[in-house]
Structure formats: structure tokens, C-alpha cells
C-alpha positions as CSV (number, residue, x, y, z in Angstrom):
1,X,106.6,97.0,94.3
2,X,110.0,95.6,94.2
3,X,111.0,94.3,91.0
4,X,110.3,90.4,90.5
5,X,112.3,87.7,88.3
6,X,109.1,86.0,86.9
7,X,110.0,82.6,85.5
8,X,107.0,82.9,82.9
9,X,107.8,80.1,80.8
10,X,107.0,77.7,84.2
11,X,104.1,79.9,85.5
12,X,102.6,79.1,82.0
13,X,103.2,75.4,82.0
14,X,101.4,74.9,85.6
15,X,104.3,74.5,87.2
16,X,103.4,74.7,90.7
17,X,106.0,76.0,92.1
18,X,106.3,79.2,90.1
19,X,102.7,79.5,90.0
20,X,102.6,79.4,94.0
21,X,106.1,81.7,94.2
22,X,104.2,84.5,91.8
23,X,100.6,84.5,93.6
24,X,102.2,84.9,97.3
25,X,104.7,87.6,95.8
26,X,101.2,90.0,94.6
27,X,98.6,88.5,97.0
28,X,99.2,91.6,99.9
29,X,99.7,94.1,97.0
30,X,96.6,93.3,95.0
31,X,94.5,92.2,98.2
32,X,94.8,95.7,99.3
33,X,94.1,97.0,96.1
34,X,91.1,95.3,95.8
35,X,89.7,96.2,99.2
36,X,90.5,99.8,98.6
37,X,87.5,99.7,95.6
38,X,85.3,96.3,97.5
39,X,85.7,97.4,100.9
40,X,84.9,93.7,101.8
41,X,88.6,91.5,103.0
42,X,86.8,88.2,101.6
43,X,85.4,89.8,98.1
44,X,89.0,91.0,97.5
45,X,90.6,87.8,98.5
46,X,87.6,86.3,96.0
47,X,89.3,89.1,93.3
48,X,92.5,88.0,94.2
49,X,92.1,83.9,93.2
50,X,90.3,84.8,90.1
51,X,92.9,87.3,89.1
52,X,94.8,84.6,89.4
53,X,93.5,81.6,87.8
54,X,92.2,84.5,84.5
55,X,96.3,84.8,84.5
56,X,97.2,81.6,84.3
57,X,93.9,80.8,82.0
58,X,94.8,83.3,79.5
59,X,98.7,83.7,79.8
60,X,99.5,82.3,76.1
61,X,97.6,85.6,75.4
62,X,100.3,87.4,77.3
63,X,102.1,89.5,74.1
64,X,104.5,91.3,76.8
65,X,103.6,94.7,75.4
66,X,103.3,95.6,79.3
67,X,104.7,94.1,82.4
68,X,103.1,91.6,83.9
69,X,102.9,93.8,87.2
70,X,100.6,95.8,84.7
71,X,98.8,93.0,83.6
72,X,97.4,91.5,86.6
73,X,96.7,94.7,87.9
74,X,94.8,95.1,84.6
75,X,92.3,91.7,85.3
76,X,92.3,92.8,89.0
77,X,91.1,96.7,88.0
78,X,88.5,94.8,85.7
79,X,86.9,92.5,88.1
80,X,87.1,95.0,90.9
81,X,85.2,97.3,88.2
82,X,82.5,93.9,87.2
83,X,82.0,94.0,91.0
84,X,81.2,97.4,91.9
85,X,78.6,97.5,89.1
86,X,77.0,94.4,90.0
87,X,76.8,96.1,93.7
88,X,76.3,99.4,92.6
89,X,72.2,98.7,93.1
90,X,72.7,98.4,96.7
91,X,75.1,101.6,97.1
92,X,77.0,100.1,99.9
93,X,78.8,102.7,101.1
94,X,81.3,102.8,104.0
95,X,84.1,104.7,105.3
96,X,86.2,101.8,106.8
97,X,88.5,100.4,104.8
98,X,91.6,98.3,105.6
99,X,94.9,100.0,105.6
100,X,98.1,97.9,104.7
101,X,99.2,96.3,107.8
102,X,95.5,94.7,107.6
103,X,94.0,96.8,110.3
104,X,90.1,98.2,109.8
105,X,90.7,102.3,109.8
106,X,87.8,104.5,109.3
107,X,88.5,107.2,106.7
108,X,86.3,110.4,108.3
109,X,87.6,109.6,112.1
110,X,91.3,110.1,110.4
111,X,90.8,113.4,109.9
112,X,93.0,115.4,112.7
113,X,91.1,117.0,115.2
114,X,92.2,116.4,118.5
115,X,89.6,118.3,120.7
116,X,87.1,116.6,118.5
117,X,85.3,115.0,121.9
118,X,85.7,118.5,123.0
119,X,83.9,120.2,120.6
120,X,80.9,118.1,119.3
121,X,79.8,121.1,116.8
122,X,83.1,120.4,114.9
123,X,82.5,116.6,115.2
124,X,79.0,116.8,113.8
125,X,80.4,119.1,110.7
126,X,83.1,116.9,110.0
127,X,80.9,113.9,109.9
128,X,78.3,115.9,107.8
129,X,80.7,116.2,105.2
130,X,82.3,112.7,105.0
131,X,78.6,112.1,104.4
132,X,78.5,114.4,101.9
133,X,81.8,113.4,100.3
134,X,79.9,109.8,100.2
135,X,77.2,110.6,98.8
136,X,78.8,112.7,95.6
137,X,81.6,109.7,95.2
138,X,78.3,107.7,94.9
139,X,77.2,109.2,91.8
140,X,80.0,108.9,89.5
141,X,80.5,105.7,87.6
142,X,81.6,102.8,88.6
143,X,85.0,103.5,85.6
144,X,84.7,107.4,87.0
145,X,85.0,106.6,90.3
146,X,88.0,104.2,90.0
147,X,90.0,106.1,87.7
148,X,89.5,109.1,90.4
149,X,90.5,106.9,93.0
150,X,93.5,105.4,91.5
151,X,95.0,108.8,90.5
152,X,94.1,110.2,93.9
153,X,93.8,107.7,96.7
154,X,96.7,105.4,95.2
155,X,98.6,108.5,93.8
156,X,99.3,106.9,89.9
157,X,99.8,108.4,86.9
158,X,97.3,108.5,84.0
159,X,99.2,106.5,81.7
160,X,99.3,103.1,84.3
161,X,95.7,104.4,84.9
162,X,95.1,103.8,80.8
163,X,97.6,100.8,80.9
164,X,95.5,98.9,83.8
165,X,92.1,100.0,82.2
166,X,93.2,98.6,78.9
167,X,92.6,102.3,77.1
168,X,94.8,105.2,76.8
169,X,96.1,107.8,78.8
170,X,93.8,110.6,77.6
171,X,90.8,108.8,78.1
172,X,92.0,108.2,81.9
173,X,92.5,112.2,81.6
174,X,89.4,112.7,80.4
175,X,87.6,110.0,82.5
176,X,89.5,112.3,85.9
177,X,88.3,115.4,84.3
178,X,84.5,114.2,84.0
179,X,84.9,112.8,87.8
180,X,86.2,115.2,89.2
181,X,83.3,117.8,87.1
182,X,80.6,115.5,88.5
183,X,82.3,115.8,92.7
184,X,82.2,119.3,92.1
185,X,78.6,119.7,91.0
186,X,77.2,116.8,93.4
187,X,78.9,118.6,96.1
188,X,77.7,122.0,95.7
189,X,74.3,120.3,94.9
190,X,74.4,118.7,98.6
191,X,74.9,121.8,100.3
């Protein structure tokens, strides 16, 4: 994300037009981030507004240690993370999720294979193992499965990983290591 002059002082009184010029400026950015983890466009608009009013709610508590890019991704990684484990009993599970021009893409029909029609052997394997993929993603923690996510799927590094988590970077490092331990076992388990 570009960098963004944030008049804080006037986001912090209410001042609505500050408050309105810094939730447009990080509502595609964190709406997308948000569906990455909810899958659902509404429940990460839903993440979005709270993020939002949190910010405003608790921006005295603001000590600028971190940028407030950081920040709000921070309350957004949190209540993406409250919302997966409130869901997590239902193990809603899908492979469409909403790329960033705001179309629906489904993850295992990306996967290149161009005489997949042709060869419906191929199709049913590849299928088999987005399943499979699934189903092991499904038993790592709701904390395991974001950090994994974030370093892999969004491509950050540890230490904003720690920094939007609110712990360190070697627990993020550790928390990838344990993921990624748990993939490997739950997929050779599934075979």
C-alpha cells in the first residue's frame, strides 16, 4: 500500500472528514484481507466497520510504536481470528474466494491444466487433492492457520506477522513451523 499522510489528530477528534478520507483509503485493502481468512464479502465488510469504529474507539491508546497501517491490520487480523473460532464448529470450508478486482475465483479450478476436460482422470486427482489440501488446512488452529496463510498466501514476513498478531517474530516462526509440521503429517495421514 502506498504511503498515506494520516491527519491523526482529526481522525481522533471525530472529525468526519478525516475519519471518512482514512476508512475509504483501507476499505479495498482490508476488505480483501478479510475475505482471504472469512471467505464471506458481507462478514469481511462486517470486519471492516468494526475495525473501524475499535480504531477510532481506542485511538488515544495509539502509542505509535507501529504504523497505523500495522495497527488496523492488527484489530482486523484479531477479529478475522475471533471469527474463524466462533465458525470453526461448523468447518465451513470452501475454495472460492474473491480475488482483488472483486471477482469470485475458485482456488483448485486455477490450477493449470488445460486438457483438464480432456482428461477426466487428471481432473478427478487434482480435485482429490484440493480436498485433501482442505481437509489438513482444517486441522490447524485457527492462529496456525492464519499465520501460515499470511506468510504464504499474502507473502509477509514474520516480523509484520508478529507486529499484526501483537507477539513477536519468533513466535510467528515458531507458530509457521508448527503449521506447517501439522500440513505435513495431516497430509500424509489423508493419503
Amino acid at each position: 500500500m502506498e504511503p498515506f499522510d494520516i491527519d491523526m489528530a482529526a481522525f481522533g477528534k471525530g472529525d468526519e472528514r478525516a475519519f471518512t478520507k482514512v476508512f475509504n483509503h483501507f476499505f479495498g485493502s482490508l476488505v480483501w484481507f478479510s475475505r482471504q481468512f472469512v471467505k464471506d464479502e458481507q462478514d469481511a465488510q462486517d470486519i471492516h466497520q468494526e475495525a473501524f469504529l475499535k480504531a477510532y474507539r481506542y485511538l488515544a491508546n495509539f502509542r505509535f510504536e507501529c504504523s497505523f497501517y500495522t495497527w488496523i491490520y492488527r484489530i482486523v487480523t484479531n477479529l478475522c481470528l475471533d471469527h474463524l473460532r466462533r465458525r470453526k464448529s461448523r468447518r465451513e470450508e470452501q475454495s472460492v474466494v474473491v480475488d482483488s478486482s472483486g471477482g469470485e475465483m475458485d482456488l483448485l479450478s486455477n490450477i493449470s491444466d488445460d486438457r483438464s476436460m480432456a482428461n477426466p482422470e487428471r481432473e478427478l486427482e487434482r480435485k482429490l487433492l484440493g480436498e485433501r489440501i482442505q481437509e489438513a488446512l482444517s486441522h490447524l488452529t485457527p492462529r496456525e492457520r492464519m499465520v501460515f496463510e499470511l506468510k504464504h498466501y499474502q507473502g509477509l514476513r514474520l516480523r509484520t506477522i508478529g507486529e499484526m498478531l501483537n507477539t513477536t517474530e519468533e513466535t510467528a516462526k515458531n507458530t509457521l513451523f508448527r503449521a506447517t509440521r501439522k500440513l505435513r503429517a495431516n497430509l500424509a495421514a489423508i493419503r
